[in-house]
C-alpha positions as a Markdown table, in Angstrom:
| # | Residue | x | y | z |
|---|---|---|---|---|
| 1 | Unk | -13.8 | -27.6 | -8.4 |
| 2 | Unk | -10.6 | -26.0 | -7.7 |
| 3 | Unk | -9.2 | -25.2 | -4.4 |
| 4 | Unk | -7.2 | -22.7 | -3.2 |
| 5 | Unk | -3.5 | -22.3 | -4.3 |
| 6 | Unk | -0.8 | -21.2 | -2.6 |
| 7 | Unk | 2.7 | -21.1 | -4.0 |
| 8 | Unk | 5.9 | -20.3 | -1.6 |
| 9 | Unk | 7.4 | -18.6 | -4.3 |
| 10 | Unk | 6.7 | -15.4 | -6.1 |
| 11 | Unk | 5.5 | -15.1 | -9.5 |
| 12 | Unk | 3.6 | -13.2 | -12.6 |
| 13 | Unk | 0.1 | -13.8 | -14.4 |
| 14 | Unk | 0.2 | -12.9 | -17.7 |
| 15 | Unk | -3.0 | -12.5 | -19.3 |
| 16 | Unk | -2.1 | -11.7 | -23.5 |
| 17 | Unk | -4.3 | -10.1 | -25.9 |
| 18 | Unk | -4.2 | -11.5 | -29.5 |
| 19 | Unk | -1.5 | -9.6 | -31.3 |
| 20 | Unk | -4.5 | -7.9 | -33.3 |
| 21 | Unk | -6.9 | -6.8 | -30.4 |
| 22 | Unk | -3.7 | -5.6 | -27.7 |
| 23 | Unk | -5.7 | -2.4 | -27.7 |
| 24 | Unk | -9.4 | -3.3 | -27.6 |
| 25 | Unk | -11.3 | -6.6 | -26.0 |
| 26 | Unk | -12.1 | -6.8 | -22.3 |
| 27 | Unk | -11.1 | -9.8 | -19.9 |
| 28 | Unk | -13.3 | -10.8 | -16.1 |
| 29 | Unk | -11.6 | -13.0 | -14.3 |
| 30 | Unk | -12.1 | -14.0 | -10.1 |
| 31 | Unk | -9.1 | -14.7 | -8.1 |
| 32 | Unk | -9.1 | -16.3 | -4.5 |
| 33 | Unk | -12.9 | -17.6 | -3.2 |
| 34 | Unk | -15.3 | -16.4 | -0.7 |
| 35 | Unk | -14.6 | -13.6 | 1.2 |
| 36 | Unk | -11.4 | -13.4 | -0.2 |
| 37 | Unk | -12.4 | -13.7 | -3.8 |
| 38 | Unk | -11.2 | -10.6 | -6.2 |
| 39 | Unk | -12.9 | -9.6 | -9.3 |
| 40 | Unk | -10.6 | -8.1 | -12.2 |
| 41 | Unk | -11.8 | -6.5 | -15.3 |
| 42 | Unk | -8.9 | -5.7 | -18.1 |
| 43 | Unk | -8.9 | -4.3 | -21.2 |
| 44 | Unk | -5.2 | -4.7 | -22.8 |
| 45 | Unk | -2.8 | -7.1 | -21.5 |
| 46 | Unk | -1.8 | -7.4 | -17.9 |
| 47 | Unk | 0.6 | -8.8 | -15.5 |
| 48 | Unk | -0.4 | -9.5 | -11.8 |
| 49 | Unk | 2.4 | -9.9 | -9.6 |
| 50 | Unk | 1.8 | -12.5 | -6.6 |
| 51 | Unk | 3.9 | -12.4 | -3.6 |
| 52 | Unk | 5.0 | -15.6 | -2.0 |
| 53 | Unk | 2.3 | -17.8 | 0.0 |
| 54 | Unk | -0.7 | -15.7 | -1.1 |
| 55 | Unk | -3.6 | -17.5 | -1.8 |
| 56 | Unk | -4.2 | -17.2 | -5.5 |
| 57 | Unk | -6.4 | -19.6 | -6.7 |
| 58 | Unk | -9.0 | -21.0 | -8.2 |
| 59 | Unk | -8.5 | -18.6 | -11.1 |
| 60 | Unk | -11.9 | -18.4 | -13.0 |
| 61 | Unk | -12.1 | -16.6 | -16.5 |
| 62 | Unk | -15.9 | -15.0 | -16.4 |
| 63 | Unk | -15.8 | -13.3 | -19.7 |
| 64 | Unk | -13.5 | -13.4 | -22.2 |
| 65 | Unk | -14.2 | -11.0 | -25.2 |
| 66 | Unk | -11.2 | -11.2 | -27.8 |
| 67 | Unk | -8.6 | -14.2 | -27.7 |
| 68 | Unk | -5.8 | -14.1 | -24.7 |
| 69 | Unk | -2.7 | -16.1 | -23.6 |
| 70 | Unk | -2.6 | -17.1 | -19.9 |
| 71 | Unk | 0.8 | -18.0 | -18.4 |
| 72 | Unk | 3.1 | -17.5 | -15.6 |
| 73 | Unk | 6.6 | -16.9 | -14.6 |
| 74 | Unk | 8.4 | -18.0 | -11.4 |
| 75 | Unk | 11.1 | -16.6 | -9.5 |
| 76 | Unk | 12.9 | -19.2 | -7.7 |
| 77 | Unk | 16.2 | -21.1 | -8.0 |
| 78 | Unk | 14.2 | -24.5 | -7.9 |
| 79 | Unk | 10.5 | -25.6 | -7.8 |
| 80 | Unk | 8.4 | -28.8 | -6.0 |
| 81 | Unk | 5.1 | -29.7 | -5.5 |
| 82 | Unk | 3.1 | -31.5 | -3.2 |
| 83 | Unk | -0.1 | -33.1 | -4.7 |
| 84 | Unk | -2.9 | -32.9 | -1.5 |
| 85 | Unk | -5.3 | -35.2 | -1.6 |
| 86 | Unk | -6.6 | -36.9 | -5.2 |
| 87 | Unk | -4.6 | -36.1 | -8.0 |
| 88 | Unk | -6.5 | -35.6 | -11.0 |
| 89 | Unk | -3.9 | -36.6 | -13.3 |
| 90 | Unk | -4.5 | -39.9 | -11.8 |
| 91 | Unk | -6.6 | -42.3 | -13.5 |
């Protein structure tokens, strides 16, 4: 399960409707969890602007309707992480 993220940098979600459904298809995602959690229905393609050190994940996709592109974009001169605890990439 994923844990909560936070970033000290600021940054964009882009969520990206199929070039062919910009205009129709309906997206449910959950930001944050518990009492924090945020439900977010959209229907054409969205940014979501994050300030720095907000908690921002997990990111669950609910529903998905029509096929989207999920990225981000970072604003910050350099980036590093710290991998806490188990790092899944390791095997």
């Amino acid at each position: 399960m994923a844990r909560p993220g936070v970033w000290r940098l600021r940054l964009f979600l882009s969520i990206i409707f199929a070039a062919d459904s910009v205009k129709s298809g309906e997206a449910e995602f959950v930001m944050g969890e518990g009492d924090e959690a945020e439900t977010h229905v959209i229907t054409s393609t969205t940014r979501v602007y994050v300030p720095a050190n907000v908690i921002h994940c997990p990111l669950e996709f609910k529903r998905v309707d029509k096929p989207i592109m999920f990225g981000h974009i970072t604003f910050a001169p350099s980036y590093s992480s710290t991998v806490v605890g188990k790092n899944p990439l390791e095997r």
